[in-house]
DOGU-418239 format. One record per residue (C-alpha): residue in one letter; z, y, x. Coordinates in steps of 0.02 Angstrom, whole numbers, plus 32768, in hexadecimal, padded with zeros to 4 digits. Layout:
BEGIN
AZYX...
***
This chain:
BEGIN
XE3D5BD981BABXE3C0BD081B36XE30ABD1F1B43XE2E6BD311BF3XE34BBC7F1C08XE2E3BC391B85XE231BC821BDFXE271BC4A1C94XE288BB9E1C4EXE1F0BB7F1BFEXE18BBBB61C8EXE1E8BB311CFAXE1D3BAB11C6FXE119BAFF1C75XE0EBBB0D1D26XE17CBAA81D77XE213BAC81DF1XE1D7BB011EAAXE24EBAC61F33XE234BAEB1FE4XE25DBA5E204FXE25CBAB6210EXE230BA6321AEXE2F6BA7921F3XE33CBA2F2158XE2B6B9842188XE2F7B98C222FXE3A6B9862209XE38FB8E021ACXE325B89C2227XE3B6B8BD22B0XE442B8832259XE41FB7CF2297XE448B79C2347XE3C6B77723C2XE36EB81023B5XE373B8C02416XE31DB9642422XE2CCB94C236FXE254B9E0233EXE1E0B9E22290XE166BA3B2282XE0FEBA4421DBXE055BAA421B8XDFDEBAA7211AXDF90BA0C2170XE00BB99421B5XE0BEB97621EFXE0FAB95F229BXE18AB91422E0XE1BAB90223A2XE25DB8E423F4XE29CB85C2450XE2C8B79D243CXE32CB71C248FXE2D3B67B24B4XE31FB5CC24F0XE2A2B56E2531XE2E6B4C325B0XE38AB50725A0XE357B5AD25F6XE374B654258CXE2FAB6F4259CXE2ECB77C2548XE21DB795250CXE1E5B83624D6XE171B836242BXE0FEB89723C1XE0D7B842230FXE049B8AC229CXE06DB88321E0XE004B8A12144XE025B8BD20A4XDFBAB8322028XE02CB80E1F91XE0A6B8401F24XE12FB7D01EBBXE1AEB8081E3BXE21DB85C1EBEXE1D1B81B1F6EXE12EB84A1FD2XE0D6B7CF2036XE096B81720EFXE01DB7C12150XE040B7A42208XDFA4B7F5225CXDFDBB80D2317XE04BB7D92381XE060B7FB2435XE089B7BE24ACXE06CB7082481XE064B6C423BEXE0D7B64723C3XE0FDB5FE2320XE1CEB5EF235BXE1E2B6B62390XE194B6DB22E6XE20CB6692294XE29CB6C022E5XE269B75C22CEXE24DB746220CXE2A2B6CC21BCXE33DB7312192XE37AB71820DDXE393B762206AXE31EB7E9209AXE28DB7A620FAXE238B6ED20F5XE1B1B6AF2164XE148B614215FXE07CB6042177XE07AB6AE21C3XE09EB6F62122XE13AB75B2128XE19EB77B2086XE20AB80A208AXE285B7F51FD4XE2B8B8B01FB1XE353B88F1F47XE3A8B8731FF2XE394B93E1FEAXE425B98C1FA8XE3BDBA0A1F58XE352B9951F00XE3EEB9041ECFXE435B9B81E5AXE395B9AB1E01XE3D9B9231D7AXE311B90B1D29XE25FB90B1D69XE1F1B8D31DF2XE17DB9321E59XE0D7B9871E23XE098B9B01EA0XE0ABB9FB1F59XE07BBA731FD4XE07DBA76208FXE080BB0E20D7XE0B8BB50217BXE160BB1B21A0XE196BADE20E3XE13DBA522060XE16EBAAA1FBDXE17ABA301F31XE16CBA481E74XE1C6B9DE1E11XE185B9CF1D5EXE229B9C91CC4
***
């Protein structure tokens, strides 16, 4: 028994920790601030896509604007990957992206670069040491490795 706990862990010191982060646990954080309605992610090997719906003021007037943002993954940081803002639709207004993703802890926007902090994950936060090796979008997940 001894053994098998000692072979487990050096392959994770080895080839790192895999976590799954899903497109329904993104979504969840994205929704937990007001404003925002009908969110749905959507992640594939190439890109991440968010739509849902806002609430804008503009000259006192409130309307609610529907939106599709493309994001893509260019860097990675200790515990945080950087997306780039590809697409949005309907209109890329600097403000809706702003509202949509400047949500700390988790997500941080500025230059249409979008920082998304994964120790607001509680599955990450339990993981007391290391930062992330490297990632892996695939349909509906980006599984991260986390080197010890």
């Amino acid at each position: 028994m001894l053994s098998r706990f000692k072979d487990k862990l050096s392959s994770i010191s080895a080839n790192g920790l895999e976590i799954p982060i899903t497109s329904s646990v993104i979504e969840q954080l994205i929704k937990m601030k007001l404003g925002l309605q009908d969110v749905k992610v959507k992640i594939t090997p190439e890109s991440l896509t968010i739509q849902g719906t806002t609430e804008v003021k503009k000259l006192m007037l409130k309307k609610m604007v529907s939106f599709r943002v493309t994001l893509k993954p260019i860097h990675l940081d200790k515990r945080t990957i950087q997306f780039e803002l590809i697409d949005m639709k309907p209109v890329d207004i600097n403000f809706i992206s702003d509202k949509i993703f400047n949500r700390p802890p988790f997500l941080g926007y500025a230059d249409r670069t979008i920082k998304m902090d994964l120790n607001a994950l509680d599955v990450v936060n339990k993981i007391p040491v290391g930062n992330i090796k490297s990632y892996e979008m695939v349909e509906d997940a980006i599984n991260i490795r986390f080197s010890l």
